[in-house]
C-alpha positions in Angstrom: 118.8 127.1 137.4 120.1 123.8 138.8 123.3 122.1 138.1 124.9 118.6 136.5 128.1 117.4 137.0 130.4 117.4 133.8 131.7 114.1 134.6 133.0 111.9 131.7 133.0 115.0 129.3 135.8 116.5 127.5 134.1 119.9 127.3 132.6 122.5 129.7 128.6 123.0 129.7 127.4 125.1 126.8 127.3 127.7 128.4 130.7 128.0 130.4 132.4 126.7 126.9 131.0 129.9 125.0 132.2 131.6 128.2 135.9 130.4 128.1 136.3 130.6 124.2 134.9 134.0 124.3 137.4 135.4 127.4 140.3 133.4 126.6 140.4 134.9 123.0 140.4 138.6 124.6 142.9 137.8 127.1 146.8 137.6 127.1 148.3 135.3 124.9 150.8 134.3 128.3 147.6 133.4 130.6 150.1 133.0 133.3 150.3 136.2 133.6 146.4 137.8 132.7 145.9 141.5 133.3 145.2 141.8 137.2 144.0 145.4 138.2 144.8 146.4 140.3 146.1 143.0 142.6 149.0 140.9 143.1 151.7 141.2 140.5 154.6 139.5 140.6 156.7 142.8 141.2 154.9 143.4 144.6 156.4 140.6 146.6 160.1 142.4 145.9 158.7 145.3 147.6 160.5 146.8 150.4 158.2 145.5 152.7 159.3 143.9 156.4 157.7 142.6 159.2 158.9 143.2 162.4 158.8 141.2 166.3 159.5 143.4 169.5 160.8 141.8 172.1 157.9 143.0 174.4 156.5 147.0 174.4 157.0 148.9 170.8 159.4 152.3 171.7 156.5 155.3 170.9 159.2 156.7 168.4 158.8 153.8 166.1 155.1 153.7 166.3 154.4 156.0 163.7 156.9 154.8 161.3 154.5 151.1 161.3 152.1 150.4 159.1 150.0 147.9 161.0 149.7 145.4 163.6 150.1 141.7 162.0 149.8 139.5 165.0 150.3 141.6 168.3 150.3 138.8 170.6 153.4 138.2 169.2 154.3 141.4 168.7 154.6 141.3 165.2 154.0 144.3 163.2 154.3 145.1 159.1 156.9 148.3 158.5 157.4 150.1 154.7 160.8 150.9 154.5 162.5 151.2 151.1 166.4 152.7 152.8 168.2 149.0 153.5 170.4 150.7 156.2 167.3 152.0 157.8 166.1 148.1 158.1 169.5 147.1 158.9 169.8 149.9 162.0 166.3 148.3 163.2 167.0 145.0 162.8 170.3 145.5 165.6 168.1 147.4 168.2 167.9 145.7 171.4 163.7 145.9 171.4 163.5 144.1 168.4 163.3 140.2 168.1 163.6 139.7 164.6 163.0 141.5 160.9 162.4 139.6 157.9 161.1 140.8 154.5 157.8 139.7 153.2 158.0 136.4 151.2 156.1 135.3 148.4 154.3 131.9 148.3 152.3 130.3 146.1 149.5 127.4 145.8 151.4 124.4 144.3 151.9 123.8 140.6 149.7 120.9 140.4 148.9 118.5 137.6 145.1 118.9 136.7 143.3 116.4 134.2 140.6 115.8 132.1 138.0 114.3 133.6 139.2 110.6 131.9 135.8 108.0 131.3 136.0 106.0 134.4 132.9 103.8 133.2 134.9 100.9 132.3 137.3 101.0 135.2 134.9 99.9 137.8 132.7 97.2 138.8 129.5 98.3 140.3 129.1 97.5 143.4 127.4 98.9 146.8 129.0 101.7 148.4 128.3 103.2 151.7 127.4 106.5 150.4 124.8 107.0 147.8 126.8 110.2 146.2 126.2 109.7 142.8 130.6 110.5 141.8 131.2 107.7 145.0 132.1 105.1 142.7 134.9 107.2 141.6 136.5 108.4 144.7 139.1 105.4 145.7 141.0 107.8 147.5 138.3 106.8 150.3 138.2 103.3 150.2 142.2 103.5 150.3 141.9 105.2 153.8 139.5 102.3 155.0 137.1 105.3 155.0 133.5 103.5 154.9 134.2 101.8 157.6 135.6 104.5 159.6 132.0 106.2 158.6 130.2 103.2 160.0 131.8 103.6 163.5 132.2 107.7 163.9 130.6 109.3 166.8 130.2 112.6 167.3 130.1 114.7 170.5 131.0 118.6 169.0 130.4 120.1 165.6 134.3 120.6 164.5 135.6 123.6 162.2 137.9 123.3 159.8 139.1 126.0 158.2 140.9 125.9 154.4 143.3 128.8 154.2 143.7 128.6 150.1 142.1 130.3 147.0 138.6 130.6 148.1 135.6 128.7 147.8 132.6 128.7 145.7 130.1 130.0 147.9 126.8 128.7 146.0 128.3 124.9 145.3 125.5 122.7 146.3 127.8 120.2 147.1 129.3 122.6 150.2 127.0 125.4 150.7 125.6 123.1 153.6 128.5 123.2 155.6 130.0 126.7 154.4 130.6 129.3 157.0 130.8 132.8 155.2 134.2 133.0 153.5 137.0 135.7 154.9 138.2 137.2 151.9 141.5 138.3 153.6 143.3 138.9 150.0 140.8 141.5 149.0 141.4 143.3 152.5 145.6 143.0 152.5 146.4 141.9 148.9 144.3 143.4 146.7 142.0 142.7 144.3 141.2 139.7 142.8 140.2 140.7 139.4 140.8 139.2 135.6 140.5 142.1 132.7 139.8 140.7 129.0 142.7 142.7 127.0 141.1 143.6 123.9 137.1 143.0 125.3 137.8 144.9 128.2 135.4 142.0 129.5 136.1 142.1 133.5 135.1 139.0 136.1 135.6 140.1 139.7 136.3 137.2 142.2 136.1 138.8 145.2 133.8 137.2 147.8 134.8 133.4 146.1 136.9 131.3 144.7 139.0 132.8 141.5 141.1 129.9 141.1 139.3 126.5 141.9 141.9 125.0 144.0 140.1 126.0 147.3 136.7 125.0 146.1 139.1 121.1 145.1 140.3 121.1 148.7 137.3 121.8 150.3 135.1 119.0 148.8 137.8 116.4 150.0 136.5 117.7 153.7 133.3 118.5 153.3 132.0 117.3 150.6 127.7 116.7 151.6 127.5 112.9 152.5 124.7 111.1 151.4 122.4 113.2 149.4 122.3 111.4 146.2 124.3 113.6 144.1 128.3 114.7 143.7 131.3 113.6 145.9 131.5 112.4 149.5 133.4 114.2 152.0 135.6 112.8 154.5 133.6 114.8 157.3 130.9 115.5 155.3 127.8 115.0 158.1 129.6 116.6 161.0 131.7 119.6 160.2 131.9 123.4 159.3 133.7 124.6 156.4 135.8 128.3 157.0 136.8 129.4 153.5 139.9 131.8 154.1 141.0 133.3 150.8 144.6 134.0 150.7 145.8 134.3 147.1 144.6 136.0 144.0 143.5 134.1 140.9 146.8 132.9 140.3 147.6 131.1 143.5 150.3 133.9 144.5 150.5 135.2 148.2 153.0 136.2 150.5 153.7 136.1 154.1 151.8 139.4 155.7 148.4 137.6 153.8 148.8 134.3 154.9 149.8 135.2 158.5 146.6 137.6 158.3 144.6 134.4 157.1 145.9 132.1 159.7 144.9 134.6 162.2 141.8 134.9 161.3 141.0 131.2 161.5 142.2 131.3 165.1 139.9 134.5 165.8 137.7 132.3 164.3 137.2 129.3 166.5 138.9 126.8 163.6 139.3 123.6 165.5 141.5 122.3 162.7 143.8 124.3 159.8 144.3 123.3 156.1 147.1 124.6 154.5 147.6 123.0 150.6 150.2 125.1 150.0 153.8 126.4 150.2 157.3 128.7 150.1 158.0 128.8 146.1 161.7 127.5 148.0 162.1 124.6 149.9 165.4 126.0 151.3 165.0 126.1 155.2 167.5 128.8 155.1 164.3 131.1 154.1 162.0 130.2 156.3 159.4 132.8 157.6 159.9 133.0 161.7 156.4 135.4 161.1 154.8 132.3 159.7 156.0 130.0 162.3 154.9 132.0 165.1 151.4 132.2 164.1 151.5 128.8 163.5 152.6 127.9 167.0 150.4 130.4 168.2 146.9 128.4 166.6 148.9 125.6 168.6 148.6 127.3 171.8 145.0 127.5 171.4 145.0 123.8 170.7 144.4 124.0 166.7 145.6 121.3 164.7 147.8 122.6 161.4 147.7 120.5 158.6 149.5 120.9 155.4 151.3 119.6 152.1 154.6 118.4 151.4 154.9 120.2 147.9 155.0 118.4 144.6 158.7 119.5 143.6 160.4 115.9 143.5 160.8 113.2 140.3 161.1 110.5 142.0 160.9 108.2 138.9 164.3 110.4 138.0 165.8 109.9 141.7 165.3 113.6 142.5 163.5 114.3 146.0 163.0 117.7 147.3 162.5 118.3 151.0 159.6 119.5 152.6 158.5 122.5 151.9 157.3 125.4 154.6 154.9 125.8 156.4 154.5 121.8 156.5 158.3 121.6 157.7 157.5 123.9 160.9 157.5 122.1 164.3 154.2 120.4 165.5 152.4 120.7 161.5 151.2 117.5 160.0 153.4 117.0 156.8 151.4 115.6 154.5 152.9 113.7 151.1 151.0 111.4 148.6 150.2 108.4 147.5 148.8 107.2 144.3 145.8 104.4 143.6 148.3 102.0 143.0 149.3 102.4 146.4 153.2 103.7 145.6 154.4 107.1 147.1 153.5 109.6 144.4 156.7 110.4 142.0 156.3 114.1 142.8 155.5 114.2 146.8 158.7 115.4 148.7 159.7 113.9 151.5 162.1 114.2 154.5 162.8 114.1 158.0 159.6 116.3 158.6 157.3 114.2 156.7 154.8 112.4 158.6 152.4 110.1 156.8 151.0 110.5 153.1 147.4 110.5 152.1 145.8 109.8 148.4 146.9 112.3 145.9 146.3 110.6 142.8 148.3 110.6 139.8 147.9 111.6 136.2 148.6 108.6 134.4 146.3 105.9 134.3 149.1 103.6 133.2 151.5 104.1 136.2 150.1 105.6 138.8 146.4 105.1 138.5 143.9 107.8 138.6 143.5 111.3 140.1 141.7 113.1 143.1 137.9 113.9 142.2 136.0 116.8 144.0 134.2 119.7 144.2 135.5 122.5 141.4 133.2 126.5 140.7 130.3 126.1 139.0 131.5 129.2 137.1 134.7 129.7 135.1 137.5 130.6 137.0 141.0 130.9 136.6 142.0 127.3 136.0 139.0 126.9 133.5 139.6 129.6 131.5 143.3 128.6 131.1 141.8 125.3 130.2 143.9 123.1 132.2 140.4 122.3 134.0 137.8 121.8 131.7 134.6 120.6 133.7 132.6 122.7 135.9 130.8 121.5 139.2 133.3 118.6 139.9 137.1 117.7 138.7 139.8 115.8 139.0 143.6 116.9 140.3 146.9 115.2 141.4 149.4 116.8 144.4 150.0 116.8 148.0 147.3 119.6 147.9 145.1 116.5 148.1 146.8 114.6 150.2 146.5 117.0 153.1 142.9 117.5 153.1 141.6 113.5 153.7 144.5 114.0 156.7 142.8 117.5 158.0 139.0 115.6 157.5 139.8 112.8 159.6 141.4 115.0 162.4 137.7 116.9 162.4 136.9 113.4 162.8 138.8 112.5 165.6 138.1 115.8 167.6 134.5 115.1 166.8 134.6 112.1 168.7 137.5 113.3 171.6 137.0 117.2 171.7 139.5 117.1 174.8 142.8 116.1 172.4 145.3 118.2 171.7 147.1 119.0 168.5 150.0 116.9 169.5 147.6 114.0 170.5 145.7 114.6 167.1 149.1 114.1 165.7 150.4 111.0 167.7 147.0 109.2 166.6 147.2 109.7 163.3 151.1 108.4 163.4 150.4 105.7 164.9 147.7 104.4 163.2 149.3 104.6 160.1 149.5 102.1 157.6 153.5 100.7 157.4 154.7 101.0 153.7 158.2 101.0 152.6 159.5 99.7 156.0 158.2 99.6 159.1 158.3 103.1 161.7 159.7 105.8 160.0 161.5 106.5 156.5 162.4 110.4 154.7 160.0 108.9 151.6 156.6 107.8 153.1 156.7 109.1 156.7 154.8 106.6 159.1 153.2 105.3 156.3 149.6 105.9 154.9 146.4 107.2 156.5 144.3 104.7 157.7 140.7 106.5 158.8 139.3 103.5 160.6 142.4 102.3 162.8 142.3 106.2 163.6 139.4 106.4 165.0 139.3 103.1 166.6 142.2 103.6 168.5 139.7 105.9 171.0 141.5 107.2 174.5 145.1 108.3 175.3 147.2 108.7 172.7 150.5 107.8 172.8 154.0 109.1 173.1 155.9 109.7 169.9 
């Protein structure tokens, strides 16, 4: 059975409507918090879970009191250990580096639309691509990104892996480029599975994408170029796509699954890291050192991180929240947004650790112009049958989620065409080709200023010195 795309429709397909009607009336009133069996609740995260560094060896008496090794390069390890004095005795022996409890995180809250009718908002006009959605994607001509595709080389196939909800494994769109996805929730989270409450109607999501954020992301890279049909992907022609599913349906996670994930993509050979989402607190004073040291350890094998500011500020109402973790960690790309108009987005934080913004849309068509289109299931998942997505195949979102993906493409990009640069390099290029916005060099709102594909790649050789 083959597929359309339900742009410029206010409903789903036929079939996926009768779908949604039919499980959203057996489900929880409160969809927020659907019957999960037996996964993540929100209760689990305040379990007395900790993770634990050594300094180097573990003592043997403690080894049988661990659960698991997390990341023992770094000697990190996961412990169970409900008595507080218990932790608190560990925590001042001279072996041990460090114990923190597990922390929760979450994909951001982001602002998902209706697919608006575009029709009248363009001129036609001849695009690079012949993707039959192109004409809607000005995120890429924003980035100066079909001319960047007129002048790529490429001397390695690049890997980018999308740490995130998933992926929709069939989607014509990415199946291409898809390398088979590590479902690391359903092996240290648990299962990923919505129950209907009076139907008893269950929909399993293990294996793919239960939320549709993922899949959104993941068309933004990878999108197929060229074949006539759907969106156009930054790196569409020249990468490989590792789906790493970290969170249930609902976006939640924590700290053990997402160091778990991150491992895996440096197991994994992942020339380049997405990471659209965050701590549910942008207070620094929680930061995760777990978290940061496998982050610098996929920089010691020369892995560029990528990842998103958060969408916690009002700018129009002078409030600006910092930059959320794990963007806020030394050496990550902090990603913010930018809308079509070509303003910093009123919800992208900013800060000291931002470092350039890429598109992220915006809701309104009146003030900030329009949002991010991309790849979305072809089956109903979470976000459908909420109803706060209501296309299948492709839709549109808004949020720094965005944003970091068209930064993380045009890395593969650059590696693609320099395979010998280093994450910092990577880093310095993309800084420095930048497009100047508020003022020139640095500011806390827009960073170095916008993405600009094309100056990135021309700017081949050295990179410089920040």
């Amino acid at each position: 059975m083959g597929y359309k795309p339900c742009l410029n429709k206010q409903t789903l397909t036929v079939f996926g409507c009768a779908l949604a009607t039919w499980l959203v009336a057996c489900t929880p009133p409160n969809l927020s918090r659907p019957v999960v069996t037996p996964g993540f609740t929100d209760s689990r995260v305040s379990q007395p879970d900790y993770l634990v560094a050594f300094q180097s060896e573990v003592p043997a008496w403690l080894r049988p009191r661990l659960q698991r090794a997390v990341l023992p390069e770094k000697g990190l390890y996961l412990v169970h250990q409900p008595d507080p004095v218990w932790i608190e005795h560990l925590a001042q022996l001279p072996e041990v580096k460090y114990v923190e409890a597990v922390e929760s995180y979450q994909l951001p809250d982001e602002n998902y639309q209706p697919v608006p009718d575009l029709s009248q908002a363009f001129l036609l006009q001849s695009f690079v691509p012949n993707d039959s959605e192109y004409r809607f994607q000005w995120n890429m001509r924003a980035i100066k990104m079909e001319a960047a595709w007129e002048i790529r080389t490429q001397a390695k196939e690049v890997t980018v892996a999308v740490v995130d909800s998933g992926v929709d494994p069939d989607h014509p769109d990415l199946k291409p480029h898809l390398l088979p996805l590590e479902d690391v929730w359903n092996e240290f989270g648990g299962d990923d599975i919505l129950v209907g409450r009076f139907s008893g109607v269950t929909l399993d999501f293990k294996g793919r994408d239960g939320n549709g954020h993922g899949t959104h992301v993941s068309g933004v890279i990878a999108g197929v170029l060229n074949n006539a049909e759907g969106v156009a992907g930054i790196a569409g022609g020249g990468v490989k796509l590792l789906p790493i599913k970290t969170t249930n349906l609902q976006g939640a996670t924590d700290s053990v699954v997402l160091v778990e994930g991150i491992k895996r993509a440096i197991d994994r050979g992942a020339d380049v890291i997405n990471l659209s989402l965050g701590s549910l607190s942008a207070s620094q004073r929680n930061r995760s050192r777990s978290l940061e040291q496998v982050i610098q350890l996929a920089q010691e094998r020369g892995i560029t991180v990528v990842a998103a500011t958060g969408n916690e500020s009002q700018r129009n109402n002078s409030r600006i929240t910092g930059v959320t973790l794990p963007a806020a960690y030394p050496g990550v790309i902090a990603v913010g947004a930018f809308t079509e108009n070509g303003d910093v987005a009123d919800y992208s934080n900013g800060g000291p650790e931002l470092d350039l913004l890429a598109p992220g849309g915006d809701g309104s068509l009146d003030s900030g112009g329009f949002p991010i289109l991309s790849t979305w299931p072809t089956y109903a998942a979470f976000e459908s049958l909420t109803r706060r997505v209501n296309t299948l195949n492709y839709a549109v979102n808004v949020g720094t989620s965005m944003a970091a993906p068209h930064v993380s493409g045009v890395a593969a990009l650059l590696i693609g065409q320099e395979p010998n640069l280093s994450p910092a390099q990577i880093r310095a290029k993309l800084i420095a080709s930048a497009d100047d916005m508020l003022k020139p060099g640095f500011d806390n709102d827009s960073g170095y200023g916008k993405l600009n594909a094309l100056k990135a790649l021309e700017a081949t050789g050295d990179a410089p010195r920040l």
